[in-house]
C-alpha positions as CSV (number, residue, x, y, z in Angstrom):
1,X,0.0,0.0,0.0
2,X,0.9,3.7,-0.4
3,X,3.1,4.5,2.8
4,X,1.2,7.0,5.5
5,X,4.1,8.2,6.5
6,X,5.2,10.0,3.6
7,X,4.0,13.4,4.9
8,X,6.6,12.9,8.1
9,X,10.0,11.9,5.6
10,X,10.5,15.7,5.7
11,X,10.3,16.2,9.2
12,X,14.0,14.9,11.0
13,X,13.9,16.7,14.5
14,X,11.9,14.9,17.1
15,X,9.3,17.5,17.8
16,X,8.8,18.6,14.2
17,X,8.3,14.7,13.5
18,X,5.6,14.7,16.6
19,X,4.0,18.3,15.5
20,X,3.8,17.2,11.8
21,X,2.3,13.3,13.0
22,X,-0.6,15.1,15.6
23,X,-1.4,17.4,12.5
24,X,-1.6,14.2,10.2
25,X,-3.9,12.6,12.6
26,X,-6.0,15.6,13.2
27,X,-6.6,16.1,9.3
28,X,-7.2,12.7,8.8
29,X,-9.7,12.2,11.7
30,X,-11.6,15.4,10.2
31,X,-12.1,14.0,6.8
32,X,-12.9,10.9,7.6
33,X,-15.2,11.9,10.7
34,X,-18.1,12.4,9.1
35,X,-21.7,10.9,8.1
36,X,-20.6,9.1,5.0
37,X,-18.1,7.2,6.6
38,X,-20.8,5.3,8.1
39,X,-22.4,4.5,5.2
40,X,-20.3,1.6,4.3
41,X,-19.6,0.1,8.1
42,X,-21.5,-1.8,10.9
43,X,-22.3,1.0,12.8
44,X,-25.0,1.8,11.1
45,X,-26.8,-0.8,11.9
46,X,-27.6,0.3,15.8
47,X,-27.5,3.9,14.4
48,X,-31.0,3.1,12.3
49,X,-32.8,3.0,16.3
50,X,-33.7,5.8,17.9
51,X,-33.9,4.0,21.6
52,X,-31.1,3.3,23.1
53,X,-32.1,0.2,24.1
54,X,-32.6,-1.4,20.7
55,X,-29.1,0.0,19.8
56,X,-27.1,-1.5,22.4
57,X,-28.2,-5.1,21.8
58,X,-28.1,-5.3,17.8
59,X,-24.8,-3.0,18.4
60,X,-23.2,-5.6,20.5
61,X,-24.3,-8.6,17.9
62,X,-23.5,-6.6,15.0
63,X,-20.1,-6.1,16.4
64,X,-19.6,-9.7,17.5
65,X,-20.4,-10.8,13.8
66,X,-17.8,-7.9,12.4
67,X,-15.2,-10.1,11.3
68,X,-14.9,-10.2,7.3
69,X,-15.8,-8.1,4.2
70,X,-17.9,-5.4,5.9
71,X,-20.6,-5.8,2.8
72,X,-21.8,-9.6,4.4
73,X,-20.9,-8.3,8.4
74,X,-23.6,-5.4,7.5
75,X,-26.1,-8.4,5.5
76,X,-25.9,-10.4,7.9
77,X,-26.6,-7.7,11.1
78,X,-29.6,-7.0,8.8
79,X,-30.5,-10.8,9.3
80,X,-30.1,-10.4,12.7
81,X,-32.2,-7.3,12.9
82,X,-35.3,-9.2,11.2
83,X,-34.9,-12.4,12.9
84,X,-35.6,-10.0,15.8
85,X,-38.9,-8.6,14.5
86,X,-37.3,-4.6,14.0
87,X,-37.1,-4.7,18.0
88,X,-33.9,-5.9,19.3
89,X,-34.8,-5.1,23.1
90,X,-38.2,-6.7,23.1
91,X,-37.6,-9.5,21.3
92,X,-34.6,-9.9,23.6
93,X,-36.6,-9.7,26.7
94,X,-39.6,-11.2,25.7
95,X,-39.2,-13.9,23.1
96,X,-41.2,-17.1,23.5
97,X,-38.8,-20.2,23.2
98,X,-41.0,-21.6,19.8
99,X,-40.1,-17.9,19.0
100,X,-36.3,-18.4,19.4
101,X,-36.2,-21.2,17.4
102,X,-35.5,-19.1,14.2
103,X,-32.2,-18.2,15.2
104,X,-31.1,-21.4,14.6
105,X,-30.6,-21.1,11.1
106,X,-28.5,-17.6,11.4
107,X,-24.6,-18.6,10.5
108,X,-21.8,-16.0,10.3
109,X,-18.7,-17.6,9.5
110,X,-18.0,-19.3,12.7
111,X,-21.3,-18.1,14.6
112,X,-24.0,-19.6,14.2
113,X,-27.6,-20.4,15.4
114,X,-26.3,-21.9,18.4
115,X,-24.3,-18.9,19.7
116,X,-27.1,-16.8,19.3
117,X,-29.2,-18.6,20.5
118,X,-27.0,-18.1,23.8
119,X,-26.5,-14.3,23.2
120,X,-30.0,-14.0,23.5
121,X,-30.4,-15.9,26.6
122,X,-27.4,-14.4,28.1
123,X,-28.7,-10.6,27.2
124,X,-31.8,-11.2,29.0
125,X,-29.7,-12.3,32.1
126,X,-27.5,-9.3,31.7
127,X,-30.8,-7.0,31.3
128,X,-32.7,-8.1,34.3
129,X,-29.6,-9.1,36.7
130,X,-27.1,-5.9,36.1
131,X,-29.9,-3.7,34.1
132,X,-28.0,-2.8,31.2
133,X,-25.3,-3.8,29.3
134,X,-23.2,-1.1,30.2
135,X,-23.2,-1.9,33.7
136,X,-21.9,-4.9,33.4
137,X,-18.8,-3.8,32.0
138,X,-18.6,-1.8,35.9
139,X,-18.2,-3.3,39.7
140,X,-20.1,-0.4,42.3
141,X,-19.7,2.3,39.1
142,X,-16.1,2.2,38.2
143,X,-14.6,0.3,35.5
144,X,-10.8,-0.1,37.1
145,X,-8.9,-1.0,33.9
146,X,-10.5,-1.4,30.1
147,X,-8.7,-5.3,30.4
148,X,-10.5,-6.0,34.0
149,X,-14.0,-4.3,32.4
150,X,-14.3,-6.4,29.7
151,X,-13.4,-9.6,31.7
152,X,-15.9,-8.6,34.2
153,X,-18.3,-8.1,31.4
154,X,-17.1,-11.8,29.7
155,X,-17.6,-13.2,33.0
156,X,-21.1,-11.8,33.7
157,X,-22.3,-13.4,30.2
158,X,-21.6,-16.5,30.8
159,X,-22.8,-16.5,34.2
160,X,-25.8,-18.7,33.0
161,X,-25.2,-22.1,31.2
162,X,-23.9,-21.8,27.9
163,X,-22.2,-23.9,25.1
164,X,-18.1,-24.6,25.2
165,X,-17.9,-22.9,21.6
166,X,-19.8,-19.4,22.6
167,X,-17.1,-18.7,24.8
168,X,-14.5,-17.7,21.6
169,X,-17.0,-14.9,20.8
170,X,-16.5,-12.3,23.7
171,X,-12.8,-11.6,23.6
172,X,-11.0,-11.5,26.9
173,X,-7.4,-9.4,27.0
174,X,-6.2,-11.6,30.3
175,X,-5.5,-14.2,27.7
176,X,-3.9,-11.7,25.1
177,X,-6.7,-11.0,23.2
178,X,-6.3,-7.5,21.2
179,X,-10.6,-7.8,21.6
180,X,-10.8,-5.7,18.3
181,X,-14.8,-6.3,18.2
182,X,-15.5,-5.5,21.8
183,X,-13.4,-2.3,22.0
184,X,-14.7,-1.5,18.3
185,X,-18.6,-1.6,20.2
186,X,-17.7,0.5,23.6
187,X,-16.4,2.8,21.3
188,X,-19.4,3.2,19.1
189,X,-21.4,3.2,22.5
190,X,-19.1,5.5,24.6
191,X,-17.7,8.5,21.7
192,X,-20.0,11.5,21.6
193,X,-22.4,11.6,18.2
194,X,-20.7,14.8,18.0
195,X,-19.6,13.9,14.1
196,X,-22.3,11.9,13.4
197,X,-20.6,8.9,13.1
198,X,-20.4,7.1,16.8
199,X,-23.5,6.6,19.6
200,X,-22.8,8.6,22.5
201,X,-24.9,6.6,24.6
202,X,-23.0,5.3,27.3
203,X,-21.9,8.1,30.1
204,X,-20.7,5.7,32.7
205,X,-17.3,5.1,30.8
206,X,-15.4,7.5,29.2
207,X,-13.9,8.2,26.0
208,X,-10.7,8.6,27.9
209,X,-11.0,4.5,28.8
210,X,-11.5,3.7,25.7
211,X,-9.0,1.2,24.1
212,X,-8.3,1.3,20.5
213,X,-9.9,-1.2,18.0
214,X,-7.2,-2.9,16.9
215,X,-7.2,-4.8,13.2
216,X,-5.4,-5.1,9.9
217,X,-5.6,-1.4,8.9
218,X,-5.1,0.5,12.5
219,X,-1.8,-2.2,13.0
220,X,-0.6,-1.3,9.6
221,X,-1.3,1.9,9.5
222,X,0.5,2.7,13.1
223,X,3.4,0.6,12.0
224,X,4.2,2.5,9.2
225,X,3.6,5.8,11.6
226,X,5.7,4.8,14.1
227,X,3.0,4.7,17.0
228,X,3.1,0.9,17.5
229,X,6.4,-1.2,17.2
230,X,5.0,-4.1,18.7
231,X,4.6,-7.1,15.7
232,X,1.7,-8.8,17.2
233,X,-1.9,-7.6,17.0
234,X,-2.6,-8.9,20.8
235,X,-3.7,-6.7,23.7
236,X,0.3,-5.4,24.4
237,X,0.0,-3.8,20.9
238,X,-3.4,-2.2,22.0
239,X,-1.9,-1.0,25.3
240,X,1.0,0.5,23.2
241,X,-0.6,1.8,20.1
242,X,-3.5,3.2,22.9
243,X,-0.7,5.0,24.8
244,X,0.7,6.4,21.7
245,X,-2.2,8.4,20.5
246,X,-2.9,9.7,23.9
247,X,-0.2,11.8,23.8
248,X,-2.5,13.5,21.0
249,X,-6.0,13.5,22.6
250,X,-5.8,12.2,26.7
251,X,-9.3,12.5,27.0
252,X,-10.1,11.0,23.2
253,X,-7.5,8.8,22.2
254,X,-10.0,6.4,20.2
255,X,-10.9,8.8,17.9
256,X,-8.1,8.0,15.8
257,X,-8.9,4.6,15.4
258,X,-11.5,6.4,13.0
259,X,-8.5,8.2,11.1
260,X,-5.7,5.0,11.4
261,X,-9.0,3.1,9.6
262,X,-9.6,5.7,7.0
263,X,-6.0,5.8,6.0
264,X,-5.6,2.2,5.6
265,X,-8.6,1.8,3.2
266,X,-7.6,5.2,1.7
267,X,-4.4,3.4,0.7
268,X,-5.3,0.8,-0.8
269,X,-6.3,-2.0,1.9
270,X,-9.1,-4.0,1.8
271,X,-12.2,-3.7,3.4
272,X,-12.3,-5.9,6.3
273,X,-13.3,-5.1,9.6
């Protein structure tokens, strides 16, 4: 692909290099920040609902599916959207069990009817034991680290019985996990709508904990910037490459995940998610 980093060859002192990299970021970020990016990606999938509570279940399914060319991950979120009647929170909490057998014929890639099946089950148990998913992510209010929320969250899940095989679908970092689709869903849920492109929903956590989505384009892209020298896409490489843009935006690091992704399809990549 067409090096990012061109724009910085120019640059040889330290802080010039740093100065010219936060501006690249910034410009990139602002282009790609906008409305139409959206129209190609998952997100808007739970963008379509209006309450909040429809767009934090089909947001967490539709990012759980997000592995592949984004043109099937967004058909099949549709799928999931219908099998659900248009209404993601009711169906979740009030589906009949002759109702629920129609998600057995939903398969992307390596989830399938029966891992649904058990996302369902486990939602409701999530709704009515912790009252939303975002607070299951926290222990008394507070989130500690992104690695301990999401394993709290993992744990929670599966608190009710479930299949072996579901476990592979909820990412946790203790085991070195980059968790690219669960970081890519808090920060659809947690970044302000202020661009029209992520949700805003969720107050409890902040953008600041936010952890970057890690994946073929934000590796390669911060590789070739210089903000990750790490060779592994695992959760060190998200701790490193997370550290590195804070030094740009403390309180929004995340929102260059929006601008590494841009610059990689930009370039040339593919589009996977």
């Amino acid at each position: 692909m067409e090096d990012p980093a061109e724009p910085l060859k120019r640059h040889r002192t330290p802080n010039k290099r740093i100065a010219a990299l936060g501006a690249l970021l910034n410009e990139a970020y602002d282009r790609h920040a906008r409305p139409g990016f959206i129209e190609a990606d998952p997100i808007h999938i739970p963008k379509a609902f209006a309450d909040r509570r429809d767009a934090e279940l089909i947001g967490f399914y539709t990012a759980t599916i997000a592995w592949g060319q984004r043109k099937t991950i967004i058909a099949n979120a549709r799928e999931l959207v219908r099998l659900m009647d248009e209404a993601p929170h009711d169906f979740v909490t009030n589906a009949t069990e002759a109702e629920l057998e129609r998600l057995a014929r939903f398969v992307h890639r390596t989830f399938n009817g029966t891992d649904l099946l058990h996302f369902i089950r486990a939602s409701r148990h999530v709704l009515g034991t912790y009252g939303d998913l975002e607070q299951a992510f926290l222990e008394q209010g507070e989130l500690g680290t992104m690695a301990e929320g999401i394993a709290r969250f993992k744990r929670r899940f599966f608190e009710i019985p479930h299949p072996a095989r579901t476990l592979k679908h909820v990412a946790d970092p203790a085991k070195g996990s980059n968790a690219k689709r669960i970081n890519m869903y808090l920060r659809w849920m947690v970044r302000p709508n202020d661009r029209g492109v992520d949700l805003g929903l969720w107050t409890r956590i902040t953008p600041a904990q936010l952890m970057v989505p890690l994946d073929v384009h934000t590796g390669r892209v911060g590789r070739a910037l210089g903000l990750l020298q790490r060779p592994q896409d695992d959760w060190k490489a998200v701790e490193e490459l997370t550290a590195a843009l804070r030094k740009f935006d403390p309180l929004d690091p995340v929102k260059y995940d929006i601008a590494l992704f841009g610059m990689g399809v930009s370039a040339g990549a593919d589009k996977k998610r």
